[in-house]
C-alpha positions as CSV (number, residue, x, y, z in Angstrom):
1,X,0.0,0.0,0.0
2,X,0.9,3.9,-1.1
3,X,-0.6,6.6,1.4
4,X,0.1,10.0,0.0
5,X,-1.0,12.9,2.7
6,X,-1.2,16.2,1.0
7,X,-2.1,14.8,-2.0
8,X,-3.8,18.0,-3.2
9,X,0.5,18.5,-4.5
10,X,0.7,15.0,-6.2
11,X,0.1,16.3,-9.4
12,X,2.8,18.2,-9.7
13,X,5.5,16.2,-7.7
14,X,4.6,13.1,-10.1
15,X,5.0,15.8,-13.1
16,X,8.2,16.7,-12.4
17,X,9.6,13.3,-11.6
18,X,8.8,12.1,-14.8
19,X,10.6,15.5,-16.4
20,X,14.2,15.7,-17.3
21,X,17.0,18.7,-17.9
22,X,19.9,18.1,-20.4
23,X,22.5,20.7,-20.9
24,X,25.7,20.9,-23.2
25,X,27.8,20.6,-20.0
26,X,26.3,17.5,-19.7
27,X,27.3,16.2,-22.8
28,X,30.8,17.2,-22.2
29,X,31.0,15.7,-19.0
30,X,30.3,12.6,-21.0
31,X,33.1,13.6,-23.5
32,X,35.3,13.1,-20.4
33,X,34.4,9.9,-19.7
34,X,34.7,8.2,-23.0
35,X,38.0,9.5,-23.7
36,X,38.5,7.9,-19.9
37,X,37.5,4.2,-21.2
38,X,39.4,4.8,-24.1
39,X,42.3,5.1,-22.0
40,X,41.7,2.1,-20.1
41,X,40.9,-0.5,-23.0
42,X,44.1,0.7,-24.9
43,X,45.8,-0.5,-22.0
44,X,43.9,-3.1,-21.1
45,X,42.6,-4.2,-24.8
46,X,38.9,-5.0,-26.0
47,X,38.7,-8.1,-24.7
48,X,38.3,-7.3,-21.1
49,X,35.4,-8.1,-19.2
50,X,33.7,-6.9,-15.9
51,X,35.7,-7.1,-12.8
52,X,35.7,-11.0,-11.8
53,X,35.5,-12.4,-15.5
54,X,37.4,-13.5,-18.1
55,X,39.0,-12.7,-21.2
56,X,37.9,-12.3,-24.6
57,X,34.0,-12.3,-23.5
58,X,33.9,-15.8,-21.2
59,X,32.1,-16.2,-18.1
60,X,31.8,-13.1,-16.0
61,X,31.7,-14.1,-12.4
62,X,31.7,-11.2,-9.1
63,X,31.0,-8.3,-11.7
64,X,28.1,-5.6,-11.1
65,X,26.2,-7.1,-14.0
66,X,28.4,-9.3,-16.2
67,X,29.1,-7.5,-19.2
68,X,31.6,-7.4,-21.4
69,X,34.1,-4.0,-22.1
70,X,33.4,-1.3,-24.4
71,X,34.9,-2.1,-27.7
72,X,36.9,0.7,-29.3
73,X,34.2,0.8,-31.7
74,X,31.6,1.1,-29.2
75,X,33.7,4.4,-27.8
76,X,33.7,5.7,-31.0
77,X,30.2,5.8,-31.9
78,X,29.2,6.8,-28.7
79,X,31.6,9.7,-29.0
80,X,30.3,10.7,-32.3
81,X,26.5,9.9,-31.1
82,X,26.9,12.3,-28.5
83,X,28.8,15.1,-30.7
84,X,25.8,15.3,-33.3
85,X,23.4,15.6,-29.9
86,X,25.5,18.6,-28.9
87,X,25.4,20.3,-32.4
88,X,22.0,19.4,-32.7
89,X,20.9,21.0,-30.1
90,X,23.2,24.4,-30.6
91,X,21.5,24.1,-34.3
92,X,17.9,24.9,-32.8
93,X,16.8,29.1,-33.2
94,X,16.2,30.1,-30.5
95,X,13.3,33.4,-31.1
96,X,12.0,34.2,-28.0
97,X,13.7,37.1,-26.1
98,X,13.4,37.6,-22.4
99,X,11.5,34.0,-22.2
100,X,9.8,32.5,-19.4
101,X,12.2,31.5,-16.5
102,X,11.3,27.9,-15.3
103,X,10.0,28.2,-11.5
104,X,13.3,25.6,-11.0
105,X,15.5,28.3,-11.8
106,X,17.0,31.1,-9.5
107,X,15.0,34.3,-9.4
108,X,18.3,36.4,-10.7
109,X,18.0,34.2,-14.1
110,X,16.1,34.6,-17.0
111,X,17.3,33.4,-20.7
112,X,18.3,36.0,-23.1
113,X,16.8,33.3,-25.9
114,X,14.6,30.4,-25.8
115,X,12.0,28.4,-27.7
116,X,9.1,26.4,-27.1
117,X,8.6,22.9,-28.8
118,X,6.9,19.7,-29.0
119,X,8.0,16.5,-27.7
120,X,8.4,15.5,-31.5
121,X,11.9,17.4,-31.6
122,X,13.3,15.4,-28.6
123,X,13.2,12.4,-31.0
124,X,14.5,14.1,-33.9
125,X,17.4,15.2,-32.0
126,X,18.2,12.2,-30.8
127,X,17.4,9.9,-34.2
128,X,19.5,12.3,-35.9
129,X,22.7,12.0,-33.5
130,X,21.9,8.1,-33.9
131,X,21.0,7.3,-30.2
132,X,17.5,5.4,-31.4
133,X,13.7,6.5,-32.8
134,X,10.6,4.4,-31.7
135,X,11.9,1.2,-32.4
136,X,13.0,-1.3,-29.4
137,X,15.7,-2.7,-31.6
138,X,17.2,0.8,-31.3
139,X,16.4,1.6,-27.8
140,X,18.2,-1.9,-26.8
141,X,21.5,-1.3,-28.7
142,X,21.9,2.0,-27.5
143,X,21.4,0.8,-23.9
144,X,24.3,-2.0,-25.0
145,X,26.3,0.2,-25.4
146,X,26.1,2.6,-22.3
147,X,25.7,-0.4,-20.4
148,X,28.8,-1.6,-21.1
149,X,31.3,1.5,-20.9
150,X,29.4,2.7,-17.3
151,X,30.4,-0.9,-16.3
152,X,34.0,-0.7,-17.0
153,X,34.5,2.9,-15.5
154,X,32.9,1.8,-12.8
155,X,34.7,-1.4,-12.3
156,X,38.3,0.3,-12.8
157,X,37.2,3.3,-10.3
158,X,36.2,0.1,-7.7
159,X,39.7,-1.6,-8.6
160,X,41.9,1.5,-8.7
161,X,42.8,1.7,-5.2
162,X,43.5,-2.2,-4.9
163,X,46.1,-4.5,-6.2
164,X,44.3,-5.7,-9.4
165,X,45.4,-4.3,-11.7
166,X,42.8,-1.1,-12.0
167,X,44.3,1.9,-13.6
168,X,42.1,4.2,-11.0
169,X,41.7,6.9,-13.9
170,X,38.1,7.6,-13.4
171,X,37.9,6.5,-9.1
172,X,37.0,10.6,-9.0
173,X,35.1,11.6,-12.0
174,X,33.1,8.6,-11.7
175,X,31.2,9.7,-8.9
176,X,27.7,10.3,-10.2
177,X,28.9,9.6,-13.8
178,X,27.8,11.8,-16.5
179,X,26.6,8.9,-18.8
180,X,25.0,6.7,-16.0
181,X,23.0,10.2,-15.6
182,X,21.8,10.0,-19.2
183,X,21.2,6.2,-19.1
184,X,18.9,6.5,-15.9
185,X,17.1,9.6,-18.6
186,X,17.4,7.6,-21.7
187,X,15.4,4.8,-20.0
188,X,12.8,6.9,-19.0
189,X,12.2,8.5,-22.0
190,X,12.0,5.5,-23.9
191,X,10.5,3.3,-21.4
192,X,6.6,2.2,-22.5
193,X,7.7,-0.7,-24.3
194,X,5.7,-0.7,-27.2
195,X,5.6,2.4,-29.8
196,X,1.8,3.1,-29.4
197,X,1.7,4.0,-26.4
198,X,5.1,5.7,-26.3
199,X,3.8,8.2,-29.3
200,X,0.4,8.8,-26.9
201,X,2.6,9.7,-23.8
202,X,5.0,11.9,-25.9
203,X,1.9,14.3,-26.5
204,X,1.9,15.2,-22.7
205,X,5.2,16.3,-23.0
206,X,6.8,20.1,-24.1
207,X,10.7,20.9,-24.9
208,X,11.9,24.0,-23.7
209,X,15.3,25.2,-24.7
210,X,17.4,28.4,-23.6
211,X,20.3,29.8,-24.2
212,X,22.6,29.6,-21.0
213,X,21.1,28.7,-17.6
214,X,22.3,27.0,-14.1
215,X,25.2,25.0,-14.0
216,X,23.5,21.7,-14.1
217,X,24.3,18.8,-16.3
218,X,21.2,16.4,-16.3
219,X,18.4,16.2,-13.3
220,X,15.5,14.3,-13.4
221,X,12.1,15.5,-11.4
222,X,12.1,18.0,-8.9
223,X,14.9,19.0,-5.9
224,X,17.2,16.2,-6.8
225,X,20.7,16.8,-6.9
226,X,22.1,17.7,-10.5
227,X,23.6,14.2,-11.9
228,X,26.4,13.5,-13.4
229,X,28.3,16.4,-11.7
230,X,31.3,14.5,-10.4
231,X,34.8,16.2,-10.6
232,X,37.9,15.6,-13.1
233,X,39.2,12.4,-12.7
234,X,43.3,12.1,-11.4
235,X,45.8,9.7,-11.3
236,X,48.1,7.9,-13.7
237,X,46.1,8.5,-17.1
238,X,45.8,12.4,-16.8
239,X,48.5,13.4,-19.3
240,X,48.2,11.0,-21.4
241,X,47.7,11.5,-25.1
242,X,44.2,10.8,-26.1
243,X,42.4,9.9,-29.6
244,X,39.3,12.3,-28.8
245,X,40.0,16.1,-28.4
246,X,40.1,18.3,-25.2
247,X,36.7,18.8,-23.6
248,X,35.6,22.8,-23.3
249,X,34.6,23.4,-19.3
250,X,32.7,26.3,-20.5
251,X,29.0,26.9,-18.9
252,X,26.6,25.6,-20.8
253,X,25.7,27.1,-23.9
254,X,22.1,25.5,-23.8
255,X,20.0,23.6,-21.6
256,X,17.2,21.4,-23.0
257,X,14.3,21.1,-20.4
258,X,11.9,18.2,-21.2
259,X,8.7,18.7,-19.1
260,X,6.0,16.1,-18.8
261,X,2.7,17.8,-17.9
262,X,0.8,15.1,-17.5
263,X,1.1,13.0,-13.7
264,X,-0.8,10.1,-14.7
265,X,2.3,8.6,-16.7
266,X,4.5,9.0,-13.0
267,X,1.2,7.0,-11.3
268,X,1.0,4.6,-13.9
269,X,4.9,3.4,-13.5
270,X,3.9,3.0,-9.5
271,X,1.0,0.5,-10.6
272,X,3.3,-1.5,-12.6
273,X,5.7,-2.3,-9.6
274,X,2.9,-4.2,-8.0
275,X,1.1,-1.9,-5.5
276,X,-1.9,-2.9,-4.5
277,X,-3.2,-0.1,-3.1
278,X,-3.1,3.7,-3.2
279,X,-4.8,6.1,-0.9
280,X,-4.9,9.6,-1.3
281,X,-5.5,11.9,1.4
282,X,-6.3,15.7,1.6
283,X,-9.2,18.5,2.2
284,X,-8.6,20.5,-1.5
285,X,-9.0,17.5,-4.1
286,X,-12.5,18.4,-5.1
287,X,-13.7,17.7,-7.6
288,X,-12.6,14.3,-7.5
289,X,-13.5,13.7,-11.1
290,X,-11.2,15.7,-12.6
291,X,-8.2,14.8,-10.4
292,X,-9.0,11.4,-10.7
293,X,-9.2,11.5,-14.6
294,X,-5.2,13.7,-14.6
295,X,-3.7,10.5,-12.6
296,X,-4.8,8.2,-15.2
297,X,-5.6,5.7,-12.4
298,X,-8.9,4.2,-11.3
299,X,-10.3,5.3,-7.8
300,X,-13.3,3.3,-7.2
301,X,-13.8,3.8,-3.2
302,X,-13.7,7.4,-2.6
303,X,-14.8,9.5,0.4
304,X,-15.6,13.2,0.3
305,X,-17.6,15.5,2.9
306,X,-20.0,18.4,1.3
307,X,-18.2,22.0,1.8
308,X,-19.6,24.2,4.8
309,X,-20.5,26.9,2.3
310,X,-23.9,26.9,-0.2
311,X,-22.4,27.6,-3.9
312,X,-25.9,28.4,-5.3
313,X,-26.6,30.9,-2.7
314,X,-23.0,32.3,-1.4
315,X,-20.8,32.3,-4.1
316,X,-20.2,34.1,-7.4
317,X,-17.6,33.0,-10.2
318,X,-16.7,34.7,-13.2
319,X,-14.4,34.2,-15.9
320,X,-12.1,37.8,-16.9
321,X,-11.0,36.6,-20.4
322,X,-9.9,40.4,-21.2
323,X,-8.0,43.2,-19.5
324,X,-9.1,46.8,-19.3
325,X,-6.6,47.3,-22.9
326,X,-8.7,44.9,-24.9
327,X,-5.3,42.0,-23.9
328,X,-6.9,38.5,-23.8
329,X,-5.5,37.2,-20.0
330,X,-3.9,34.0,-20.5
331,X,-0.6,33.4,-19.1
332,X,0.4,30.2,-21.9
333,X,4.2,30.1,-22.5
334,X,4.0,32.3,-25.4
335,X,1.9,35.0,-23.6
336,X,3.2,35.0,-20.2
337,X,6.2,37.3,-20.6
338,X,4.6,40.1,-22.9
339,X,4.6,43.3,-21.6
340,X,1.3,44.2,-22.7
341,X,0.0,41.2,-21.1
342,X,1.7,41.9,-17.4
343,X,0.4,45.6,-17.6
344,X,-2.9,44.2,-18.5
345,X,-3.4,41.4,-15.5
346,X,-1.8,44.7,-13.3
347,X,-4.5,47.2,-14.3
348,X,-7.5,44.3,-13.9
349,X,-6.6,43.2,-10.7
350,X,-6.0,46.9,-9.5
351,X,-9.6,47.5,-10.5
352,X,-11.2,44.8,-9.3
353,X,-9.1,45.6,-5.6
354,X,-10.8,49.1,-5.7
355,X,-14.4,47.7,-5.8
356,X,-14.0,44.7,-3.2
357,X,-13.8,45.3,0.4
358,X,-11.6,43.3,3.1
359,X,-9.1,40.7,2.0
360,X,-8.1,40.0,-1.5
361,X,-6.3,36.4,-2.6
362,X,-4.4,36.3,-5.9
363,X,-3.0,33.1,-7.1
364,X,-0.2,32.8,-9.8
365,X,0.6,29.5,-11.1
366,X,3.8,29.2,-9.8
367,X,6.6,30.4,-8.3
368,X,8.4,31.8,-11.5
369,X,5.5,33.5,-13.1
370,X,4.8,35.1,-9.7
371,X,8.4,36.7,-9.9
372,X,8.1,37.2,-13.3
373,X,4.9,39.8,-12.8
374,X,6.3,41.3,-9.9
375,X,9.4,42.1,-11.5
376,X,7.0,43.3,-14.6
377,X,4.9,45.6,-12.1
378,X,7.6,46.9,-9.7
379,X,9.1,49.2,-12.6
380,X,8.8,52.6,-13.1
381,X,8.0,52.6,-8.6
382,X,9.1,56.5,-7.8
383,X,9.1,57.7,-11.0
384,X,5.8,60.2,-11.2
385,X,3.1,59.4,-13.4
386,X,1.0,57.2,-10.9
387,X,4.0,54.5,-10.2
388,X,4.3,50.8,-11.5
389,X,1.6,48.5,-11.2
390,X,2.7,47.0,-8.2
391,X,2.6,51.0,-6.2
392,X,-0.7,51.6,-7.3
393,X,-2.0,48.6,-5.5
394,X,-0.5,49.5,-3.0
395,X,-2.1,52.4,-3.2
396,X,-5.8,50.5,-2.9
397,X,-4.8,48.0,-0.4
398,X,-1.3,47.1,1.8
399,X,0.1,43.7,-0.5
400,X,1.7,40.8,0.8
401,X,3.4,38.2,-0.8
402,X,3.6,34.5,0.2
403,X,7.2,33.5,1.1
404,X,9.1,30.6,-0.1
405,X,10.6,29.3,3.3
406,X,7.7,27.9,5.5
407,X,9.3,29.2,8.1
408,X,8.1,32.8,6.9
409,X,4.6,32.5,6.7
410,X,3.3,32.9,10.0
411,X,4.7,36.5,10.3
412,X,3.1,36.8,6.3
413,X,-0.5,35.7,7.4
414,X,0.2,38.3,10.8
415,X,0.6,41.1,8.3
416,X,-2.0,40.0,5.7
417,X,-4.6,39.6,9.0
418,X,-3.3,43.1,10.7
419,X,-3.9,45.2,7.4
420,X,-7.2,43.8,7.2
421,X,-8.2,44.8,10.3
422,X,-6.1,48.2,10.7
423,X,-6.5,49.5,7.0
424,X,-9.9,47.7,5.9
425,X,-8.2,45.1,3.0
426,X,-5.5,43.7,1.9
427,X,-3.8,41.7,-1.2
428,X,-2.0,38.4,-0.3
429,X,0.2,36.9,-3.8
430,X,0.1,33.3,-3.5
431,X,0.9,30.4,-5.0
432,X,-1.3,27.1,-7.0
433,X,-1.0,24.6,-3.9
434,X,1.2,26.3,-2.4
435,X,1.8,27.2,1.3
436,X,-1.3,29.1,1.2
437,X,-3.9,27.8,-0.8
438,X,-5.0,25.4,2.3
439,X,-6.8,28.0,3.3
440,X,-7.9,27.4,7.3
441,X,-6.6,30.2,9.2
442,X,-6.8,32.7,5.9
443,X,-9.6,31.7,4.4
444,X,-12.2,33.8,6.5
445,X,-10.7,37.4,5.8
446,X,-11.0,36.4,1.8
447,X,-13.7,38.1,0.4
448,X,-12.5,37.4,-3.1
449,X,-10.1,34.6,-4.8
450,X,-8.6,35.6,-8.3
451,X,-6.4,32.4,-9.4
452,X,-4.7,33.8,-13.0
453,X,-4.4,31.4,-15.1
């Protein structure tokens, strides 16, 4: 059995782990290592298998899994696999200035250049460097082949201290590898098994690509530490003369962000390892239908009490399709960074403040469009001419904005509360299912909700 408490966030934790980033540091990471194993099987020859077997591909006994060594053949075509991936993904144009920052990413970074595109490009990128298409036949040999050299380096880094001969080139780098990153990625990309239903689970999928970004090589889902981020490798093979060319430490010029926006591909995975139950837990699911039908799984026992408050009677919801300048309010990836569109959302929620009384709850989607606004609406503070967008709500009512640490919010819901009281309203920023959005202790000094969306 699976309990998940808070499950009104499962959504998006089982989006993210099924979403991968990918940057040209990455690949040159990987650079290193395959000029590493071609160190070691000139040395050691092709014939070599895992630690514990035998020569010239016999039994393998005591090895991690058995396998036999990289061939020089296999380096080569991995090192020329992974050089068309780099310079195919440098070859993508990049049109979008000032693009939307992921809500992953630091609050000081947004991309000079970036591009949206379907999930379609992933596999054109990687068909065209050779790593594989929709077939198992190529999915298998490229997995052969990583297989196999992440089994040597890791074998040599186990036998480099010891007396058996390991050359010990790689004991460093090898430390959260670079290509057993991509492998662990690799897999999951291409793991439904049959090409029907990989092509129906690539539609819930979106590439973004910028120009720069974090120093990361390759994560995979949410607050994991970056992989394949292990340092330079020492020891007897450092100066030697190599067959592949020196590997530029550069940041990265690019950095390929994969996101899955669809959890019910995570939940499905979880059913397949045998769980026989799952229970979800939380007071904000409502309306079950709809979550149930995102997680792809069935729920047929479910248990939900009827909300204190009469919707018919108590309650009024409208849809604002349209700002005050005629701007159609929809915060998509394309829209979500135009300035006409910020100044828009700005000038309608400054109106409707004005004509509500008491306490006022925005909701952003996340994080990084949250910044994204206030950075938008905080310009042109102190400079005459009625202020930003962000001073002339202050103007109509004291604003507070939900904090990241949830250490912090207690003294934010103190202020929020106080200016409601004291000044007659307030506006509290928030976050989708965030810190906030449980509501409880809030919730009665909210006279109006606004989620923007």
């Amino acid at each position: 059995m699976v309990i998940f408490d808070e499950a009104h966030n499962l959504e998006g934790v089982a989006s993210e782990a099924w979403s991968l980033a990918l940057s040209t540091t990455m690949t040159a990471r990987i650079s290193e290592e395959l000029e590493k194993a071609w160190e070691i099987v000139k040395v050691k020859g092709e014939g070599v298998v895992s630690k514990g077997g035998e020569k010239g591909g016999g039994k393998a006994g005591g090895a991690a899994y058995g396998t036999p060594a990289p061939t020089k053949e296999d380096l080569v075509w991995l090192k020329r696999a992974f050089r068309a991936l780099e310079e195919g993904i440098d070859a993508i144009q990049l049109t979008v200035t000032g693009g939307y920052k992921p809500p992953s990413f630091s609050s000081s970074h947004v991309p000079a250049k970036s591009a949206v595109l379907g999930p379609q490009k992933l596999q054109d990128l990687f068909y065209g460097a050779g790593l594989g298409g929709l077939q198992p036949v190529d999915f298998h040999a490229v997995v052969s082949r990583l297989e196999r050299t992440i089994n040597f380096l890791m074998d040599d880094a186990i036998v480099g201290g010891g007396n058996e001969g390991g050359m010990g080139i790689v004991s460093t780098l090898f430390t959260g590898g670079a290509l057993e990153a991509f492998l662990k990625a690799y897999k999951m990309i291409y793991f439904w098994g049959d090409t029907l239903t990989m092509r129906k689970n690539m539609q819930a999928y979106r590439l973004y690509i910028e120009s720069g970004g974090p120093s990361l090589s390759l994560t995979t889902g949410a607050g994991q530490r970056p992989l394949g981020t292990g340092g330079r490798g020492q020891g007897s093979g450092g100066n030697r003369r190599s067959s592949f060319p020196p590997v530029a430490q550069d940041p990265p010029r690019r950095v390929l962000h994969y996101w899955c926006f669809c959890p019910g591909i995570a939940l499905e995975q979880l059913l397949q390892l045998s769980v026989r139950s799952v229970l979800l837990t939380s007071g904000t699911l409502s309306p079950l239908d709809s979550f149930a039908s995102e997680l792809r799984i069935p729920f047929p026992v479910r248990l939900e009490n009827q909300h204190v408050i009469d919707t018919s009677v108590q309650t009024f919801m409208s849809i604002l399709s349209r700002g005050p300048r005629g701007e159609t309010l929809s915060s998509s990836f394309q829209r979500r960074g135009e300035d006409g569109y910020l100044a828009d959302l700005g000038e309608s929620l400054i109106r409707v403040a004005r004509g509500v009384p008491g306490g006022m709850l925005v909701f952003f989607p996340s994080y990084g469009v949250m910044d994204l606004c206030l950075r938008q609406w905080k310009k042109g503070e102190g400079k005459g001419a009625g202020g930003g967008v962000y001073e002339r709500l202050q103007r109509v009512k004291t604003v507070v904005e939900e904090p990241r640490k949830a250490a912090e919010l207690p003294a934010c819901i103190l202020a929020y509360d106080g200016a409601i009281k004291e000044e007659g309203g307030a506006i509290l920023l928030a976050v989708c299912r965030g810190k906030v959005e449980k509501g409880g202790y809030v919730m009665y000094c909210v006279r109006i909700c606004a989620p923007l969306g």
